[in-house]
C-alpha positions as CSV (number, residue, x, y, z in Angstrom):
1,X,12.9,39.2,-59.2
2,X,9.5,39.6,-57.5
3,X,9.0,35.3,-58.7
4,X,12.0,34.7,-56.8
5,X,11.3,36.4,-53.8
6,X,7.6,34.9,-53.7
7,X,9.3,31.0,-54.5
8,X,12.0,32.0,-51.5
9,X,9.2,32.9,-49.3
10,X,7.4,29.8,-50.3
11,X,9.9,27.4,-49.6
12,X,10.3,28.9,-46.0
13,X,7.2,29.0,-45.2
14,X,6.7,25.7,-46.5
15,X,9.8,24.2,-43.9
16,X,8.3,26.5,-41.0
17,X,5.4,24.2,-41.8
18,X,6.8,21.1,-41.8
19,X,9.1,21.6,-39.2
20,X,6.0,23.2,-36.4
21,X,3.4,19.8,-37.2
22,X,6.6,17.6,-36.8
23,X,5.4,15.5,-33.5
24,X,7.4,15.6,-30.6
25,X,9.9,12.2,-30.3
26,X,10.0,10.8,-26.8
27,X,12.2,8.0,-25.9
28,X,11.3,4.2,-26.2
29,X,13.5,3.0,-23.1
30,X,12.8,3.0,-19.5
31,X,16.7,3.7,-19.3
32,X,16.2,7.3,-20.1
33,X,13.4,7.9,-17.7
34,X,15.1,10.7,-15.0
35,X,13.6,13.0,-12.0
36,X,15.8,14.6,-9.3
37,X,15.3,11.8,-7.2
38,X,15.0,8.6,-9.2
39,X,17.9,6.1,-9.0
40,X,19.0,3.4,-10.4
41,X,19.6,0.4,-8.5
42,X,23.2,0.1,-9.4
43,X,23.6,3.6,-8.4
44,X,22.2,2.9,-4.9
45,X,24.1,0.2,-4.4
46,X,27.3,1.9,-4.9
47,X,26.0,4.8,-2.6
48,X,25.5,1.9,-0.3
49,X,29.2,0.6,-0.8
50,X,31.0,3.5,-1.0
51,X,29.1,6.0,1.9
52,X,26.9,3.6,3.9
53,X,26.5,5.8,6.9
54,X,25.5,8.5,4.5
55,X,22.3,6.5,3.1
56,X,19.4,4.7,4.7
57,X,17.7,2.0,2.7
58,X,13.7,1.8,3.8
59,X,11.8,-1.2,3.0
60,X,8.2,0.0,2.8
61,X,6.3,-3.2,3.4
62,X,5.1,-5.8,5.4
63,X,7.3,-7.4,8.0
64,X,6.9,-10.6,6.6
65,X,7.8,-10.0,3.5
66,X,10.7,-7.7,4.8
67,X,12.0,-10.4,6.7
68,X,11.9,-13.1,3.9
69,X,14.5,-10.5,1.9
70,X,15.7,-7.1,2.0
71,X,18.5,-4.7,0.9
72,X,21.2,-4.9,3.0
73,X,21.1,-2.6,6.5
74,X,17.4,-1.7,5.1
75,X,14.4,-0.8,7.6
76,X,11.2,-1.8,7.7
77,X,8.1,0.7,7.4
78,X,4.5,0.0,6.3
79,X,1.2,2.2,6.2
80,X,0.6,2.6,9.6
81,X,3.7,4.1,10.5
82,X,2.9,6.8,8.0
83,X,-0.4,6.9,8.1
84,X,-3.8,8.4,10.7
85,X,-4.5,5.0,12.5
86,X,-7.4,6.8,14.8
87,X,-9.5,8.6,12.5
88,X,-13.4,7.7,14.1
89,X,-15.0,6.8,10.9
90,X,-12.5,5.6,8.4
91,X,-8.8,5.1,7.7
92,X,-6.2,5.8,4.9
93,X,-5.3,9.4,5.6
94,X,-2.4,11.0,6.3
95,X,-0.4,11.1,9.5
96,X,0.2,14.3,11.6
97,X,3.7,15.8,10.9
98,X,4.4,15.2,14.7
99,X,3.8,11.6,13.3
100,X,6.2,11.4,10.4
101,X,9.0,13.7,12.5
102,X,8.9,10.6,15.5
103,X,9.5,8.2,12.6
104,X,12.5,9.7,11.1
105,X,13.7,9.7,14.4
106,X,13.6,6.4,15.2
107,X,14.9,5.7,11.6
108,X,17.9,7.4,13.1
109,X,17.7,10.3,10.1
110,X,19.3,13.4,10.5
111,X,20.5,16.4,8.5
112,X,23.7,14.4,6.9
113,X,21.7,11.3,6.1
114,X,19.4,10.2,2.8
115,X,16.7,8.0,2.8
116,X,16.8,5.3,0.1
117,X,13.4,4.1,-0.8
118,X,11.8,1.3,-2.5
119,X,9.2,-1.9,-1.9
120,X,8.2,-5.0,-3.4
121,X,5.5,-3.2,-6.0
122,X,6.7,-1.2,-8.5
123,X,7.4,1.6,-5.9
124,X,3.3,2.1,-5.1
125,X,4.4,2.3,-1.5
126,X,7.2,3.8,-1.4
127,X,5.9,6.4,-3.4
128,X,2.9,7.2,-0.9
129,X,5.9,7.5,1.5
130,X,7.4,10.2,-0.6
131,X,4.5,12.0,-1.4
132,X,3.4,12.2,2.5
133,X,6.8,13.6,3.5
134,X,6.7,16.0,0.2
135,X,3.8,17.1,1.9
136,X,6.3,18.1,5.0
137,X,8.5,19.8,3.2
138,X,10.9,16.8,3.3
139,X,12.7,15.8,0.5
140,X,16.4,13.9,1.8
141,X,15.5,11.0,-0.2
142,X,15.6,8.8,-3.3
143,X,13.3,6.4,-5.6
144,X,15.3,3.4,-6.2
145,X,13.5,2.8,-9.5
146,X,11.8,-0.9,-9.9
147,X,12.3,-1.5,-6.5
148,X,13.2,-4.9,-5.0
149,X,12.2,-6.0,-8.4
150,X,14.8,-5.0,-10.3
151,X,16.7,-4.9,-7.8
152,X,17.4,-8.5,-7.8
153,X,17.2,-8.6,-12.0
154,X,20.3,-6.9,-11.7
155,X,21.8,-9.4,-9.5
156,X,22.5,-7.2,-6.5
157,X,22.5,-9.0,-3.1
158,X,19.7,-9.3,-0.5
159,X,19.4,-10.9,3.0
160,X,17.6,-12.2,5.6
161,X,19.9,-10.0,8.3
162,X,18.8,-7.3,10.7
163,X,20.7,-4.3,11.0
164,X,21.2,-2.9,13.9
165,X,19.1,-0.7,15.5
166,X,19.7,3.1,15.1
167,X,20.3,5.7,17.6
168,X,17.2,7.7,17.6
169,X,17.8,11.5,16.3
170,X,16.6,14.6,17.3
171,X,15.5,15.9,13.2
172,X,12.8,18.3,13.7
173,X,10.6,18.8,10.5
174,X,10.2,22.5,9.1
175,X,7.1,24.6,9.7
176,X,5.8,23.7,6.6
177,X,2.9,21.8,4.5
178,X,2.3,22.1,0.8
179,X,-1.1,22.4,0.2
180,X,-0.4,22.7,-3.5
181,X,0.0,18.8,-4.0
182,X,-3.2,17.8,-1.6
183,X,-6.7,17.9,-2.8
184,X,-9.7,17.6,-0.2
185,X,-13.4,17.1,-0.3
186,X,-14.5,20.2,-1.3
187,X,-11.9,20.2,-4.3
188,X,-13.5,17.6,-5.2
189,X,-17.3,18.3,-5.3
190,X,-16.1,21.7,-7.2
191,X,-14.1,19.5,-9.8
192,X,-17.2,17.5,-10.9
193,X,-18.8,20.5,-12.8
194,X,-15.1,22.1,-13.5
195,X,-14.4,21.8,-17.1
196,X,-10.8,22.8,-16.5
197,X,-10.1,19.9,-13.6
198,X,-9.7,16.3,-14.4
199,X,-10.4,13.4,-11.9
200,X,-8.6,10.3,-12.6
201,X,-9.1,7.2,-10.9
202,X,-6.5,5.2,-10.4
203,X,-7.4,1.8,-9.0
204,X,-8.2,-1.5,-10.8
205,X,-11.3,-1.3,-13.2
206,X,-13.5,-3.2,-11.2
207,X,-13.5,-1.5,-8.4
208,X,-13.9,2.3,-10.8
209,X,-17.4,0.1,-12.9
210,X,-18.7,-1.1,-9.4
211,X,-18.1,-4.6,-10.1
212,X,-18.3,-7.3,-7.3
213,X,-14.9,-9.4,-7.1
214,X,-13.8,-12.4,-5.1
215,X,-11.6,-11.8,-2.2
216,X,-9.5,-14.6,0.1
217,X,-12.6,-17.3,-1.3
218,X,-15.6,-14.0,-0.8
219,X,-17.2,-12.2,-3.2
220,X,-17.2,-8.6,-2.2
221,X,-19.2,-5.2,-3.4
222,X,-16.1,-3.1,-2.7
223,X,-12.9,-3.3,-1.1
224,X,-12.6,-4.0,2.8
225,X,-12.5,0.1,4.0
226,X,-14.8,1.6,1.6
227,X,-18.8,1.7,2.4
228,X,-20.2,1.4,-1.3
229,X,-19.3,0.9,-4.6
230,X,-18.7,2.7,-7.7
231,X,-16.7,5.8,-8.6
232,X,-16.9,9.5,-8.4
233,X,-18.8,11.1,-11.0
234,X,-17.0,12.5,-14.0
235,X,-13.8,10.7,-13.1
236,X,-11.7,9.4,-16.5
237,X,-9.8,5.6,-15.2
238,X,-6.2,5.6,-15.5
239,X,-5.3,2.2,-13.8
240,X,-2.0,3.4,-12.0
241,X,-0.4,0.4,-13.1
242,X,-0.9,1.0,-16.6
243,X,2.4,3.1,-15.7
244,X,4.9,0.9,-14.8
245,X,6.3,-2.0,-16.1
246,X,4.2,-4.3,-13.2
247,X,4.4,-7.6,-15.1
248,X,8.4,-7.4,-15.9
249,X,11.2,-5.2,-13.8
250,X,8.4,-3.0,-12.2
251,X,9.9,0.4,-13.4
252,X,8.7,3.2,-14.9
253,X,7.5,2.8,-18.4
254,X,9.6,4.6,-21.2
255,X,8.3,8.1,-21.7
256,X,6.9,7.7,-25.4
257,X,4.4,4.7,-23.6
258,X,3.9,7.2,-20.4
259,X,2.5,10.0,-22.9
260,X,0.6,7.6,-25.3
261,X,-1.3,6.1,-22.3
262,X,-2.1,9.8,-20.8
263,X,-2.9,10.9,-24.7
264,X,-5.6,8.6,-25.4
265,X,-7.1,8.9,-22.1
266,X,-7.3,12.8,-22.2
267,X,-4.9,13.7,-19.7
268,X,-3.7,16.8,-20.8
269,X,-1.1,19.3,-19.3
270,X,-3.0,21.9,-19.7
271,X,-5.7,20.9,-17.1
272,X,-5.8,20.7,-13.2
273,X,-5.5,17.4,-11.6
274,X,-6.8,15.9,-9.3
275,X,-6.2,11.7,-8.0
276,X,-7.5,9.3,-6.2
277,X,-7.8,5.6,-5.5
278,X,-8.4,3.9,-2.3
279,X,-6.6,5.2,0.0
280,X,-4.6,7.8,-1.7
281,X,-2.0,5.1,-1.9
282,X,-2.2,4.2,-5.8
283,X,-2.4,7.7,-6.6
284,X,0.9,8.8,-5.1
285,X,2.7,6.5,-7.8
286,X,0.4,8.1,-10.8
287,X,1.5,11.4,-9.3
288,X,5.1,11.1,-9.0
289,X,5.1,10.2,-12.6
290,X,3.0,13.1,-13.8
291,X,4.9,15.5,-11.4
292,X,8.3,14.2,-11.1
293,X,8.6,12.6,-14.5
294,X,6.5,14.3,-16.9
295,X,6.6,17.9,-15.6
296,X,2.6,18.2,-15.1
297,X,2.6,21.3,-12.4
298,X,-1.1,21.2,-11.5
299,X,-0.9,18.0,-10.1
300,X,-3.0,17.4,-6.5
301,X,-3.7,13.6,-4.4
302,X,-7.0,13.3,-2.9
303,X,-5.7,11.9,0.2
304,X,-9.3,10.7,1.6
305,X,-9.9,9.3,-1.9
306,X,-12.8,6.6,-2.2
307,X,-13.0,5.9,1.3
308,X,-13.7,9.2,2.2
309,X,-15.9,9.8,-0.5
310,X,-17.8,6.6,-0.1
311,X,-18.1,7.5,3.8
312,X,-20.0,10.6,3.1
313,X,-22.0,9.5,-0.2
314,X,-23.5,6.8,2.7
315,X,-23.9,9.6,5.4
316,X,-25.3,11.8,3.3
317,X,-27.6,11.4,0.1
318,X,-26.3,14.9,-1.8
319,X,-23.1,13.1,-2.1
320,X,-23.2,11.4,-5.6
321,X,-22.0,8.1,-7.0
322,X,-21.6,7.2,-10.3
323,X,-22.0,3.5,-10.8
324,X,-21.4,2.3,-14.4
325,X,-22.4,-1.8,-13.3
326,X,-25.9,-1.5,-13.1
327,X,-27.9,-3.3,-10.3
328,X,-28.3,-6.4,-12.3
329,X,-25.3,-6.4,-14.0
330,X,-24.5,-6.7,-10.3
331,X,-26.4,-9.3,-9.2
332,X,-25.4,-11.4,-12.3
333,X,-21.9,-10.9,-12.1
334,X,-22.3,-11.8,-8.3
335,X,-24.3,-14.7,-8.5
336,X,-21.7,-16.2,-11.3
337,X,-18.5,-15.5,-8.9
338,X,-20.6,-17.5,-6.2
339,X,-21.3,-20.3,-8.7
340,X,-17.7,-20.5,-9.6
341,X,-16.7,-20.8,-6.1
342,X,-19.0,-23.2,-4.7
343,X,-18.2,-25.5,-8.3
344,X,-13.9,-25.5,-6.6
């Protein structure tokens, strides 16, 4: 009897086992990839059709490009109209929330109305747009997921057409701003040394090693906004691209690539946060899939981002910058870009 027992306990303690290190499965297809306010484009097209004067389709991008093509009755935003455009020593920030409430107005949103949003880049833009009115307590819209992209894969139609104008509202944003999704300079510095806070960087690798780049026919140190080059110490990079399909139907990667690519760089839920890029633009995408997608809670953008930082670190010498180009890894990676362009 007392062999039985010890074989019973055995075998359960043996599937317990098994059945605790079995890995988590996560689904291969972008199909299944869901938030509260990610679309498809099918299913914003027949919002579109069925309740038009329920929805508002907004283009964020240039007006050139928004004029070449668009969704049908879509506006037209891009950075500036949600964005500081009189900050004294550098640009990319956030606008006021007297700002954004003037711009839903004239987008002619009120209380009845959802804002459809998309853009031409795998929803980079679009997404800073979301994130920025998250900030406001806003949240009447949608992510048509891929964007114009896919938008067109799936054979939906787009024009060249204006809508016509809409009657300006009288919306009125709540008293409200979520200072658990924004980091700021001082987060910043303290997350350096903070073994529980991850930085990521999310913009292309060259500009996170300090490497110079060629630029409409000029080699350039660092993008046109930023005043040096390099990264901010301690920062893992975590191109935000890596997490969407860019080079296909520009949507989300399927969540079993989403966690493989946050796996082997570190990223773990456990941790705090915190983003940045540029501009804070870049970042907004990486966030929305971390937040919205994957459930990470701790989750904050650095909306000054490498502009701010590279502002100060040239203002003031405590600042620090990592650069992982050395000086004449610079100068040789300079001098060949030159070479190349002077041999076209």
């Amino acid at each position: 009897m007392r062999f039985s027992t010890f074989l019973l306990a055995s075998i359960i303690c043996l599937f317990v086992s098994c059945k605790t290190d079995t890995p988590v499965s996560y689904s291969n297809l972008k199909e299944d990839i869901s938030a509260d306010n990610l679309i498809s484009a099918k299913l914003a097209h027949s919002y579109l059709n069925e309740n038009s004067d329920q929805y508002i389709p907004i283009q964020v991008s240039k007006e050139k490009a928004f004029l070449l093509e668009h969704i049908p009755n879509a506006k037209n935003i891009w950075r500036p109209d949600y964005g500081q455009t009189d900050h004294p020593e550098y640009g990319g920030l956030i606008a006021s929330k007297e700002k954004i409430e003037s711009l839903l107005q004239d987008l002619g949103y009120d209380n009845e109305k959802t804002l459809l949003l998309y853009d031409l880049k795998a929803n980079v833009d679009a997404l800073r747009f979301a994130w920025v009115l998250n900030l406001y307590g806003f949240e009447d819209f949608k992510i048509i997921n891929g964007g114009l992209k896919f938008w067109k894969m799936s054979e939906l139609p787009v024009t060249k057409e204006l809508s016509e104008p809409k009657s300006k509202s009288d919306y009125r944003l709540k008293d409200y701003f979520n200072k658990d999704i924004i980091a700021h300079f001082d987060d910043v510095i303290n997350a350096i040394s903070d073994t529980n806070t991850i930085l990521i960087d999310t913009r292309e690798d060259y500009e996170f090693l300090g490497e110079p780049f060629v630029f409409k026919d000029t080699v350039l140190s660092h993008k046109i906004g930023a005043f040096d080059r390099g990264s901010i110490p301690s920062a893992i990079h975590l191109n935000w691209s890596s997490l969407a399909d860019l080079k296909g139907d520009h949507r989300i990667k399927a969540e079993q690539d989403l966690r493989y690519d946050l796996e082997v760089n570190g990223v773990t839920q456990d941790k705090n946060i915190i983003l940045y890029c540029q501009s804070g633009s870049r970042t907004s995408h990486t966030f929305y899939v971390l937040r919205d997608i994957l459930g990470y809670d701790k989750v904050k953008n650095y909306d000054g981002s490498w502009i701010e930082w590279s502002y100060r670190a040239a203002n003031d010498n405590t600042v620090p910058i990592q650069k992982l180009c050395s000086e004449e890894q610079f100068s040789y990676l300079q001098d060949s870009l030159i070479s190349s362009l002077d041999l076209e």
